[in-house]
N, C-alpha and C positions, 0 to 999 in steps of 0.2 A: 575786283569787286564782283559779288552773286549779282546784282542789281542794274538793273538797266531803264533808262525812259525813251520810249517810242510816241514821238511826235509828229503830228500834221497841221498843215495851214489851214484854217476855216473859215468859214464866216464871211467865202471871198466871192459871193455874189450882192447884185446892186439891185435895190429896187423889185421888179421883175422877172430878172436876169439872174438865175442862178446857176453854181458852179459848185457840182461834186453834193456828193451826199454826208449832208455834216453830220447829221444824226448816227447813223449806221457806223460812222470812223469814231465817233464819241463814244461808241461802246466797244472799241480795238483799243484806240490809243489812249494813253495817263496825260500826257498833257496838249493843251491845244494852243496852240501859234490864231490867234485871233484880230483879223482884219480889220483896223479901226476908221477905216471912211478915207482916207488918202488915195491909197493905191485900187481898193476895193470896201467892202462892205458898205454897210450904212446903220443909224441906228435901231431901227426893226430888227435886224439880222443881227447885231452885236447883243442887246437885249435877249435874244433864244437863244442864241449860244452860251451866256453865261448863264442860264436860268438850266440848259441842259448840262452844261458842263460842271456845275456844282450839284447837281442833282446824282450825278455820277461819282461824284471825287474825282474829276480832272484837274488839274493843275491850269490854271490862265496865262496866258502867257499875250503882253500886248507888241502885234507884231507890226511895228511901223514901217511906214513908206513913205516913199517921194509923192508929191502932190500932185499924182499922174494916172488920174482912173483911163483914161485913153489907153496909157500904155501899160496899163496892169502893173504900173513899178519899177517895169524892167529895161526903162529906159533910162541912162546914167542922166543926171541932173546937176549943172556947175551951180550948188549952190550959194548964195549966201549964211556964210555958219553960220552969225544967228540967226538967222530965221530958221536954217534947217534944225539949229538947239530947238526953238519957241515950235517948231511943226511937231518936231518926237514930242517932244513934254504935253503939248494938245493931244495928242492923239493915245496917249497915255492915260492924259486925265478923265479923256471922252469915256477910254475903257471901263477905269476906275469906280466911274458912275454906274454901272450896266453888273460892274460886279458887285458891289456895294449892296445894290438892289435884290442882287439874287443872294447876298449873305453869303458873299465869296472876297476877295482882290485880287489884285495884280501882281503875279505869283512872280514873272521875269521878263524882262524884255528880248527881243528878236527882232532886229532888222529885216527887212524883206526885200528881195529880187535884189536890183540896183543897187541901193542903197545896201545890201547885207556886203555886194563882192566890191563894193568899191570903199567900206570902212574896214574893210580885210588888207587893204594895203594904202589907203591915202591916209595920213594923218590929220590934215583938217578936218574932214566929215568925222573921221572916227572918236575926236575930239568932242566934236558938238555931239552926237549921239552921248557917249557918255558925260556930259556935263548937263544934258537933260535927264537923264537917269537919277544921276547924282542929285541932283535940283528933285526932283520928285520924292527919291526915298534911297540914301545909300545902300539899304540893305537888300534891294531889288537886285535879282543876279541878272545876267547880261548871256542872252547864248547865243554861240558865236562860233565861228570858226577857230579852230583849235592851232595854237600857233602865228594868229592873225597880227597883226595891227593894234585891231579894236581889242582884242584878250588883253595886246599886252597896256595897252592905255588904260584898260579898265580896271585892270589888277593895280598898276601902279598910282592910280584915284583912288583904290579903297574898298570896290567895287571886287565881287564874285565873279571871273568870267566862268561860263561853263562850255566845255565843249561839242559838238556837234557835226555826225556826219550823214549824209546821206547816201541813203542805199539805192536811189534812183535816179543818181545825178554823175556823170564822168570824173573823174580826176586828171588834173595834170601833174606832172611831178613835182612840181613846186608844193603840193596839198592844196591849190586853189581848184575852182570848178571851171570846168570844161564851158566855156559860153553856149548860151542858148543857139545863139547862132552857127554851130560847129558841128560835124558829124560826129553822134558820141555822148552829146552832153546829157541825153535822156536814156537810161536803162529799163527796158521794160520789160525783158524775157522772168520769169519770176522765180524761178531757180536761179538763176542770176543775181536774182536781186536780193533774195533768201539770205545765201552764200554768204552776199556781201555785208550786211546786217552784221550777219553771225562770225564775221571775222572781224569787224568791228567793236562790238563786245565783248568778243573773248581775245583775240591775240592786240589791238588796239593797231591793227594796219589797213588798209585800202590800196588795191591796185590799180594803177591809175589807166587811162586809158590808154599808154604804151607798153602797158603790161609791167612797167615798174610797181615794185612794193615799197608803199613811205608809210610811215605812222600818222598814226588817225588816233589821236588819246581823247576819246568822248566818250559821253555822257548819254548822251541821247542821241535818239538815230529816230532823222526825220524821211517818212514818206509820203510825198508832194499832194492835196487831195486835187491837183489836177492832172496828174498822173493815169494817163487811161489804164481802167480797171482799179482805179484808188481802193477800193473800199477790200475787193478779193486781195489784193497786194500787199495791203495794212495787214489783214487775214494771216495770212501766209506769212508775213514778217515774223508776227506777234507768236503766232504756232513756231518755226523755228528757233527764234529767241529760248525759248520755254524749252525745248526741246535741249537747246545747246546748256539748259544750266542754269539759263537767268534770271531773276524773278525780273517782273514787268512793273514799275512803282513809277511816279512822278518825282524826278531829279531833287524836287523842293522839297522832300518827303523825306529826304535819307537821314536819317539820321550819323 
């Protein structure tokens, strides 16, 4: 495929408390991973983000979390499935409203932090994620780790998964991500990160952090907007990409 989607999280400051420059990645990236009041945001900030992201042609994308503004998400959570089904689907709809407003919707969903790497392999969570999906709107695509858990539940529900990799985040050779907690799990050199984009894209592999090569069959390639230097990095991705071949579009877009 000539076509490629270059994604970032946004919208993931609270109140007075903000994080990363969402405006400046809004005019890099096609689609946005948007923070619906769980993990981060609130609804002033989800409100501008889709008022800016439709004003762009960005793609929306609602990116749910565990109910852990503390711990930014990335804290694993023994949920109760439903309640965890009833938290996605809120936090979905809360978006829904915000797009609706700006004369946009809710293009696809995205798990965040915790909750993304542990419905990558636990089948209960990854269950209720997609049976909130499904309950909202089946024709919502799902993006996801490629290979996952969640792809394969969501496909076999009915449901789109799409895949997704990151240029700023470690691999282990299984294709899961390197934990935060681990030396590795964050790339910031930007040639580094460049590379890895673009070999994402065109050959559909990622070396993981032992230096092994696994496939990585995605769609779009997200860089973190809390990623020090996000904004120059997104820059730099998006220039590469373009360089190696790819046209830059929103996944939702493809015809």
């Amino acid at each position: 495929m000539s076509s490629i989607d270059l994604n970032a999280d946004l919208g993931e400051g609270f109140g007075r408390w903000t994080l990363g420059d969402d405006e400046a990645l809004l005019d890099i990236v096609t689609s946005a991973n948007v923070a619906c009041g769980f993990h981060a945001g609130d609804p002033s900030t989800m409100h501008r983000i889709c008022d800016a992201a439709v004003e762009r042609g960005v793609a929306i994308g609602a990116q749910v979390g565990y109910r852990d503004l503390a711990g930014f998400g990335r804290r694993r959570i023994d949920y109760d499935l439903t309640e965890l089904h009833d938290d996605v689907l809120y936090q979905i709809g809360a978006l829904e409203a915000f797009c609706r407003a700006a004369g946009g919707q809710v293009d696809y969903v995205k798990p965040h932090g915790a909750l993304y790497n542990t419905a990558a392999v636990d089948e209960g969570q990854a269950s209720a994620v997609v049976a909130a999906v499904r309950a909202y709107d089946p024709g919502v695509p799902v993006l996801c780790q490629p290979g996952s858990v969640l792809a394969r539940l969501a496909v076999a529900a009915g449901l789109t998964a799409v895949g997704e990799g990151f240029a700023d985040r470690g691999y282990r050779p299984g294709g899961t991500l390197v934990p935060r907690t681990v030396a590795g799990a964050i790339v910031t050199d930007p040639d580094l990160v460049v590379a890895r984009a673009v070999r994402m894209a065109t050959a559909r592999q990622v070396e993981t952090a032992d230096g092994e090569i696994v496939p990585c069959d995605v769609a779009s390639i997200c860089v973190h907007g809390d990623t020090p230097g996000a904004v120059e990095l997104a820059g730099q991705v998006r220039a590469g990409l373009v360089k190696a071949g790819r046209t830059l579009a929103p996944f939702v877009a493809w015809s």
